[in-house]
C-alpha positions in Angstrom: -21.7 -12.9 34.6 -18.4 -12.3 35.3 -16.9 -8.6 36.2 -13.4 -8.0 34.6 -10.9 -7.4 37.5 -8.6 -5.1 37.2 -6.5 -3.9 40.1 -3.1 -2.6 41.2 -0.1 -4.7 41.9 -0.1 -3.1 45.9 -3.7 -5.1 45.4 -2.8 -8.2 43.9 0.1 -9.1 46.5 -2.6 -8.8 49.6 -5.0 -11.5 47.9 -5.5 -14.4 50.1 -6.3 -17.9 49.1 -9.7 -19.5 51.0 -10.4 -22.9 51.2 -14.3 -24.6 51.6 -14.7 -25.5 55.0 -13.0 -24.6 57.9 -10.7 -21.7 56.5 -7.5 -21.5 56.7 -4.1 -19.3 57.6 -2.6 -17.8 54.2 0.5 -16.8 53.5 1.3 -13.4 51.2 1.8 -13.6 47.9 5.6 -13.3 46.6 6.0 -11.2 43.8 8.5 -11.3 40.9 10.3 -8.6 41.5 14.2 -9.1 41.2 16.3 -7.5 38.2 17.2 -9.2 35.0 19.2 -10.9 34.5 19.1 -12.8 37.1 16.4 -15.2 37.7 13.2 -13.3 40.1 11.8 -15.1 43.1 8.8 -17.5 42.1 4.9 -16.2 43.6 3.5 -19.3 46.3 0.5 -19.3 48.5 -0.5 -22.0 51.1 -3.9 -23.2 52.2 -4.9 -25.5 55.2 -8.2 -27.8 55.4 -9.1 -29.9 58.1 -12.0 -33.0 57.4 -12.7 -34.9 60.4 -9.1 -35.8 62.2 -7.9 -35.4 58.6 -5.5 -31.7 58.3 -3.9 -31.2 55.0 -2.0 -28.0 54.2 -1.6 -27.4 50.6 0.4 -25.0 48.9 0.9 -23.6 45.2 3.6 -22.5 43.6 3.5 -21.0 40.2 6.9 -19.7 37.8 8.2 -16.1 38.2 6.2 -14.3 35.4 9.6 -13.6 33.7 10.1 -17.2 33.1 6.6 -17.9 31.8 6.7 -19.1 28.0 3.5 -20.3 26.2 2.2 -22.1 29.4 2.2 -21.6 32.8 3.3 -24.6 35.3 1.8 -24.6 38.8 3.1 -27.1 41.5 0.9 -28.3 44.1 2.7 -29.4 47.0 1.0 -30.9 50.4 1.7 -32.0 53.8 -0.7 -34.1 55.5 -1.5 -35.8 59.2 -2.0 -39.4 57.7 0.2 -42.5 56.4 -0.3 -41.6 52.5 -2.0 -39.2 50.2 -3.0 -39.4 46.8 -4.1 -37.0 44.1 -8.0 -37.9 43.4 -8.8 -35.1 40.5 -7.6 -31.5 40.7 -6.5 -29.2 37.9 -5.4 -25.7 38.2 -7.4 -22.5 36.4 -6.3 -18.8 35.4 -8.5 -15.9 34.2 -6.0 -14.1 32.2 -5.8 -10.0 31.9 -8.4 -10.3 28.8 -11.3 -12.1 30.8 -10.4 -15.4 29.1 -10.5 -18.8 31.4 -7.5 -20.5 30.8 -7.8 -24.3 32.3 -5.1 -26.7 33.2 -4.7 -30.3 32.9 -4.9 -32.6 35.5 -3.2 -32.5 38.4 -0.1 -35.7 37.7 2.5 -36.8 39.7 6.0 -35.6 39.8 8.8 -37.4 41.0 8.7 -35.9 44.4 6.2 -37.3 47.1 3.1 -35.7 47.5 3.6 -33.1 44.6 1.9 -32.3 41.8 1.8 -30.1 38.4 -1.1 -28.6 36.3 0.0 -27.3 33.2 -2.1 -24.4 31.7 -1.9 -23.2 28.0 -1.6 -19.6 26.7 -2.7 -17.9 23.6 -0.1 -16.5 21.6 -1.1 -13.0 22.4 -1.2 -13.5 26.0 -0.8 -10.0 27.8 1.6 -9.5 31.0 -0.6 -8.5 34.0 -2.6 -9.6 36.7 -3.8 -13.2 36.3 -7.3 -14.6 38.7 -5.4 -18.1 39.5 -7.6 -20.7 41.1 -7.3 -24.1 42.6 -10.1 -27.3 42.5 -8.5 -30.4 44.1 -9.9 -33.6 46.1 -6.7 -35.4 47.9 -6.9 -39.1 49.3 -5.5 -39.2 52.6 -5.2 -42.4 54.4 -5.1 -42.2 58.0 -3.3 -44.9 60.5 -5.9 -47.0 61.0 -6.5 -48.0 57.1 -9.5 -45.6 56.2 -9.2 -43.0 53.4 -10.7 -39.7 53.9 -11.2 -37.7 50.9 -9.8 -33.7 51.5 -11.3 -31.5 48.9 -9.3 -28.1 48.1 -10.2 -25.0 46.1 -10.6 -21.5 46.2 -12.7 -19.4 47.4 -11.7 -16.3 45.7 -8.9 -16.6 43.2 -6.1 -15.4 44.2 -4.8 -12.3 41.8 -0.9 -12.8 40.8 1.0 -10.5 38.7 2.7 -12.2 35.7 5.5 -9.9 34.1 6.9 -10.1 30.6 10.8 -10.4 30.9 11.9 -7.2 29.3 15.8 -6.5 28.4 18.4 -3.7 26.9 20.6 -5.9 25.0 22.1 -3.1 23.4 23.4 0.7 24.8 26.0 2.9 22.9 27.2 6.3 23.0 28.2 7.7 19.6 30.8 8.7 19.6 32.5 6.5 22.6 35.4 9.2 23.3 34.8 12.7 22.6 36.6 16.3 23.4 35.3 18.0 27.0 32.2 19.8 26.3 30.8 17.5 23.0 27.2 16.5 23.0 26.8 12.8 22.4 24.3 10.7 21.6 23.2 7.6 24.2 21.0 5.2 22.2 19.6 1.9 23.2 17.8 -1.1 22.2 14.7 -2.7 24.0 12.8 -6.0 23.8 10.1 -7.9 25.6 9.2 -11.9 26.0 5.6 -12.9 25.2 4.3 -14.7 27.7 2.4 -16.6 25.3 5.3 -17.2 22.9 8.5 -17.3 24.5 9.4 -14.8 21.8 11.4 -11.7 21.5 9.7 -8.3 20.2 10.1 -4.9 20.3 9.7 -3.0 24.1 7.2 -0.8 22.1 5.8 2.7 24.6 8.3 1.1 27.6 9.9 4.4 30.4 13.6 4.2 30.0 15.4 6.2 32.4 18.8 7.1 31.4 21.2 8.2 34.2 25.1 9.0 34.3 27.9 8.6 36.8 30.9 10.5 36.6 34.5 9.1 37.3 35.0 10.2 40.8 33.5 11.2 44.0 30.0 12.9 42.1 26.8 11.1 42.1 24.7 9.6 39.7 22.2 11.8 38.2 19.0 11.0 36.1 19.8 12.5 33.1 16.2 11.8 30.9 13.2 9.6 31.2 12.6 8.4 27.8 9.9 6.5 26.1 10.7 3.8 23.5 9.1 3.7 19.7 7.4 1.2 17.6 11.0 -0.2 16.9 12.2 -0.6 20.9 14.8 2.2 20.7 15.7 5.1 22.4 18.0 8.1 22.4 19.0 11.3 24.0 21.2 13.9 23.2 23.5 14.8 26.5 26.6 16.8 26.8 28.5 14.5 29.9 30.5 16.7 32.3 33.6 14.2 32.0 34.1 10.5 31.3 31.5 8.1 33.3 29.4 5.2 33.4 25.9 5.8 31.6 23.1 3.5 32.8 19.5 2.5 31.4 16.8 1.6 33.5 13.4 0.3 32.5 11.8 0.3 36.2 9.7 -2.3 37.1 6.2 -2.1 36.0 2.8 -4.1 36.3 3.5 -5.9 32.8 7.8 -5.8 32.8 10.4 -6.9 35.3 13.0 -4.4 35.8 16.0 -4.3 33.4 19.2 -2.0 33.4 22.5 -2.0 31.3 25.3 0.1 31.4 28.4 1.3 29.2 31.8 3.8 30.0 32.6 6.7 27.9 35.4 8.8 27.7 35.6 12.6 27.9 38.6 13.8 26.6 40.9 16.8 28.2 41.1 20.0 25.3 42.5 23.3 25.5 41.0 25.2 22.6 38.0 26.5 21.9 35.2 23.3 21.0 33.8 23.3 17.3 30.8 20.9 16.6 28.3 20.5 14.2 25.9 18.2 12.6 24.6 16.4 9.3 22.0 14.4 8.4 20.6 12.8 4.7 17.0 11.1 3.7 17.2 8.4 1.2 14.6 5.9 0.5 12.5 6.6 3.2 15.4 6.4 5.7 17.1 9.3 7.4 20.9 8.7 8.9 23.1 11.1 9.6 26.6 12.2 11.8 27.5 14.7 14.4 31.6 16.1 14.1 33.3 16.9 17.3 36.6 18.5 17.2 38.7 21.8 18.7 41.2 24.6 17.7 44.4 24.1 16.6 47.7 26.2 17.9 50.9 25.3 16.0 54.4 25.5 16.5 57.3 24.8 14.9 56.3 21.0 15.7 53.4 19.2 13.7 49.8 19.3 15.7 47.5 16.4 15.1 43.4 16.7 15.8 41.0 13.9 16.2 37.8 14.5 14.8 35.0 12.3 16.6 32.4 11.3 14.1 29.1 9.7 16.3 26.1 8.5 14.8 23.1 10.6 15.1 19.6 8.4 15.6 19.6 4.8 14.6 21.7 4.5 12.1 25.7 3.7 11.6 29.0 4.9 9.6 29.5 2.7 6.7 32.5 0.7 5.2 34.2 3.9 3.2 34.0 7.5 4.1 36.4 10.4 5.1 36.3 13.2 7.0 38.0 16.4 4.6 39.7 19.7 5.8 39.6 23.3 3.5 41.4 26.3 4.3 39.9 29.2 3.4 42.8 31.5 2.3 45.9 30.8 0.6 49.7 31.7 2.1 53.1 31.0 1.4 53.8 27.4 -0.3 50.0 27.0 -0.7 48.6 30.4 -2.7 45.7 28.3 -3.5 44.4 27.0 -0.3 45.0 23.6 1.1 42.7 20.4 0.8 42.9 16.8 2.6 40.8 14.0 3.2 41.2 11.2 5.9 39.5 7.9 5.7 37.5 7.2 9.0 38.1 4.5 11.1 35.0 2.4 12.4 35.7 1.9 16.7 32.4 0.5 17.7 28.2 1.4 16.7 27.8 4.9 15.7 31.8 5.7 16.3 34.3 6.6 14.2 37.4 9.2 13.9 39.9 10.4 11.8 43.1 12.3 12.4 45.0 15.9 10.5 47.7 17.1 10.8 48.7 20.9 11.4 52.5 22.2 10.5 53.4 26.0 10.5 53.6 25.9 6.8 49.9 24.8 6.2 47.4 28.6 5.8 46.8 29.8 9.4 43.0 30.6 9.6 39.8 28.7 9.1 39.4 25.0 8.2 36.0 23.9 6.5 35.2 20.3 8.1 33.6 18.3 6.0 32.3 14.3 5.7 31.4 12.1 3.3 29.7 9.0 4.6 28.4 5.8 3.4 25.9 5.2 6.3 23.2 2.4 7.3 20.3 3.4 8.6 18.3 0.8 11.3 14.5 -0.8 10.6 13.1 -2.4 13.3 15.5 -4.9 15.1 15.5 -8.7 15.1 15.2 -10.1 18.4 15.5 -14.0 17.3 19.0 -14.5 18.6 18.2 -11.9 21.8 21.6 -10.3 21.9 23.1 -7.4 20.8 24.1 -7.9 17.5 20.5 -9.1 16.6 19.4 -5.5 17.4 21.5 -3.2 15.3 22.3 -6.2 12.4 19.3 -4.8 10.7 21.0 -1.5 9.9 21.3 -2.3 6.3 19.4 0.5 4.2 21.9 3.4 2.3 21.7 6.6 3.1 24.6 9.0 1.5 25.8 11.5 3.9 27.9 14.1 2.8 28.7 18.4 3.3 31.9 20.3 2.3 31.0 22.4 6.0 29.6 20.5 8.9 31.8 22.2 11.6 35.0 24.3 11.3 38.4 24.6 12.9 40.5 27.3 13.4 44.6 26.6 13.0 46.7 29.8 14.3 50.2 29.9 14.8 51.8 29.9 17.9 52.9 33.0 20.2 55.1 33.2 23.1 55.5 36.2 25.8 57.7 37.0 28.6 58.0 38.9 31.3 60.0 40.2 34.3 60.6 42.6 37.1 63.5 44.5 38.0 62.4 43.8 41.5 59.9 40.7 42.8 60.4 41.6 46.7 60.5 44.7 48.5 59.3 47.6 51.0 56.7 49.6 49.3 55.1 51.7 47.3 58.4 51.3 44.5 58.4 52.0 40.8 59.7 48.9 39.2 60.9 47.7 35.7 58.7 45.3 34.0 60.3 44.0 30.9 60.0 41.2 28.3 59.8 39.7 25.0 57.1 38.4 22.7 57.8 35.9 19.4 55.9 34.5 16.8 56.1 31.4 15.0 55.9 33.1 11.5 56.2 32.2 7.6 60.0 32.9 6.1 60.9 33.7 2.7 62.1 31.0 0.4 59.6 28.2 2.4 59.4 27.1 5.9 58.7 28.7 9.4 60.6 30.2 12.4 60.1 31.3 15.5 61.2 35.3 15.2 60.9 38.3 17.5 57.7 40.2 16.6 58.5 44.2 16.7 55.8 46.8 16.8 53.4 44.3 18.6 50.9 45.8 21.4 51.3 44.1 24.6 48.8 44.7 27.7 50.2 44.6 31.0 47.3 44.1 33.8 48.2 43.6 37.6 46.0 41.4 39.8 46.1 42.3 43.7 46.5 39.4 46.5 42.7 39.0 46.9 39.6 38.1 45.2 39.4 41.1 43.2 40.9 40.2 39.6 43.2 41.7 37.4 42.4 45.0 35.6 44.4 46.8 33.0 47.1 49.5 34.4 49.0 50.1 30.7 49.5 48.9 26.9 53.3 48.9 25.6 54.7 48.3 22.4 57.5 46.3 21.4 60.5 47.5 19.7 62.4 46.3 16.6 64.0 43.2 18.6 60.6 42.2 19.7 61.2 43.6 23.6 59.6 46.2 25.7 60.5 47.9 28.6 58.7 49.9 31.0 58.3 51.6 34.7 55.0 50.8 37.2 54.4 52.0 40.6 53.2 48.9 42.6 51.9 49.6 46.0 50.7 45.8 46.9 51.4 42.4 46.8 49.8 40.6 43.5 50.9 39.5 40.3 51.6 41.4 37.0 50.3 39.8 33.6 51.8 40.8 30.1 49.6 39.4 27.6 49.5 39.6 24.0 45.7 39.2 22.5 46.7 37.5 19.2 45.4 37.7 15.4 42.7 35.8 13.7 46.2 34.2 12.8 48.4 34.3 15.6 47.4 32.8 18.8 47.6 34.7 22.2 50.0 34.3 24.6 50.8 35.6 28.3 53.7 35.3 30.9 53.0 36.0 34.9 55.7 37.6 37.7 54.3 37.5 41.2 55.5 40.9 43.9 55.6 41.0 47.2 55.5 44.3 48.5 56.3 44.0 52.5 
């Protein structure tokens, strides 16, 4: 009875090939080990037997196990001490990862001298693993003299070959693509496998994908999350990238797989207020889909401010053909008593990306901005691997799912604030008392319509002094500004440093702050 082997791939690559007789050197195994998509190194081994005078070294060569679909082709090639050789019987035979003996046909010619095939059938469930390959041969040699001596050649042992399934990620996105500094994204993926026993595409079902990033720049890659794929092949991970960069998906090579990566840029992009994000997410029919908003602060000026607001995918699913992202203010002012309301139709940039754009004037209520979506989406069943690419994997994103909230995220719009200041002296001999003036202005609402940028009386300014040094700026004195919108007043300053006049803002007005730097000799 035969025991079902079952051993590592370290194992497998040390097997040696024996021959009856006198035995013979062997060569080690070569594995398939190279990355897709290239093509891996075929697996060989040689085997020498001497009859009589009679030496014929013999050697098979079988298909990288990437390459294998529905059979398996070995090659028997030979070199021999006589005039001519000539294939008697011989076929090659595999016990596959199941126990089940898988035989060949007969050895027949190729077009090459002294070379050979054996062709050997697999069921259509055939697993990736370690395959028990064996070879039974009797070669005619004839020697110089006329007589033929007959060289038989099999194994021993069999030797055990790995066979991998050729595994791929035809498909990687980050949703969104481009996002503010500091937004958490989604990076999502695809994965298939080739039957060995079908040339067929199907899911990478239970397959390790590591997912690492490298930043633009001088940094590292770093792993970022080992992940493990689900019944449809996907897999996802929510990351918060620490600037644009290269993500990359691994499956590592395995026993069954080769080894597969794929990679995709994304784009962080530079902001200067304070990040708003939030998420949604609907169940209809069975299906979930849903969409994370990325977006920051506004301040405006007399000028018009626009804001992107990213819209990425959450899961498996995508934004549909209609949708819009909308914007509320909470209060009413000045040409708008009753609030103001707009809506945006997305635009579609890629899988699981879209955007839309506002716009911000002085006019518009300062305050808080409900963000809201509404979003025809499709949600993903399990991909199609027929055409093996990546529109086969994400083309099956076809079920509805409605998404839609008045408040996914918010933004706050204030209006802008400006502050000066100076010294009555910037350089001299100390301790002094010197003059620290300045102004502060406010981009404010007029009567009769419209905004300007007016002096802001009776407005608290704090005025902080930071010492050459490491040890940070502290509070010395708050002012107040007059009916022009100026103040005025004395400070003993002892060192070298830099004063700061700095205005904190409303939940209306933004902040603003103006520098003078002393030296004190």
């Amino acid at each position: 009875m035969r025991t079902k082997m079952r051993v590592p791939l370290s194992m497998a690559l040390s097997a040696v090939l024996m021959m009856t007789g006198v035995a013979a050197s062997s060569g080690a195994v070569t594995p398939d080990g190279a990355a897709s998509p290239g093509p891996s190194a075929g697996q060989s081994q040689s085997m020498t037997m001497r009859v009589a005078d009679v030496v014929v070294t013999a050697k098979i060569s079988l298909p990288p196990g990437s390459e294998v679909q529905g059979s398996i082709l070995g090659t028997l090639s030979i070199t021999h001490n006589g005039t001519s050789a000539s294939m008697r019987s011989g076929r090659m035979t595999m016990v596959d990862p199941d126990d089940r003996t898988l035989v060949g046909a007969q050895f027949a010619a190729t077009s090459a001298a002294n070379t050979w095939t054996s062709r050997v059938p697999l069921s259509a469930d055939a697993k990736p693993g370690i395959y028990q390959v064996s070879v039974t041969a009797e070669i005619a040699v004839t020697t110089s003299n006329g007589s033929v001596v007959n060289v038989p050649i099999r194994t021993e042992n069999p030797a055990l070959v790995p066979f991998r399934a050729q595994r791929n990620i035809p498909a990687i996105w980050t949703s969104p693509s481009s996002a503010p500094a500091g937004s958490t994204i989604s990076v999502s993926g695809a994965a298939n496998m080739r039957s060995l026993g079908t040339g067929e595409y199907h899911p990478a079902t239970g397959q390790q994908v590591k997912v690492y990033f490298d930043p633009t720049g001088d940094a590292p890659e770093t792993l970022q999350a080992t992940l493990t794929t689900d019944s449809r092949g996907f897999f996802t991970t929510r990351r918060t990238p620490v600037g644009s960069g290269k993500w990359r998906a691994e499956m590592p090579m395995t026993d069954a797989g080769a080894k597969t990566v794929w990679t995709i840029t994304y784009s962080s992009r530079e902001r200067t207020t304070t990040l708003r994000q939030g998420q949604v997410s609907a169940t209809q029919n069975g299906y979930t889909a849903g969409d994370h908003l990325m977006t920051h602060d506004v301040v405006v000026g007399l000028a018009p401010v626009s804001r992107r607001v990213d819209v990425g995918s959450l899961g498996f699913t995508v934004g549909g053909k209609s949708g819009f992202v909308s914007a509320d203010s909470r209060r009413g002012e000045g040409s708008f008593p009753d609030g103001y309301h707009v809506e945006r139709e997305m635009t579609h940039a890629g899988v699981g990306t879209s955007a839309v754009n506002l716009t911000f004037n002085p006019t518009m209520p300062a305050g808080i901005y409900d963000i809201g979506i509404r979003d025809a989406m499709k949600a993903c069943s399990a991909p199609d691997w027929d055409a093996n690419d990546a529109a086969s994997g994400i083309s099956n994103c076809t079920h509805d799912v409605l998404v839609q909230d008045d408040t996914v995220t918010t933004i706050v719009v204030k209006r802008a604030s400006t502050t000066t200041l100076a010294a009555s002296e910037t350089s001299f001999t100390g301790p002094k008392t010197i003059t620290l003036s300045g102004e502060v202005r406010k981009v404010q609402l007029v009567s009769g319509g419209g905004a300007a940028d007016k002096p802001a009386p009776n407005t608290s300014v704090g005025l902080y002094f930071d010492p050459a040094g490491s040890e940070g700026a502290t509070l010395q004195k708050t002012v107040t500004t007059g009916t022009n919108g100026t103040y005025s007043t004395t400070a003993l300053t002892s060192t070298s440093g830099t004063w700061i006049a700095k205005y904190a803002g409303t939940t209306l007005q933004a902040p603003s702050q103006a520098t003078v730097a002393i030296t004190v000799n």
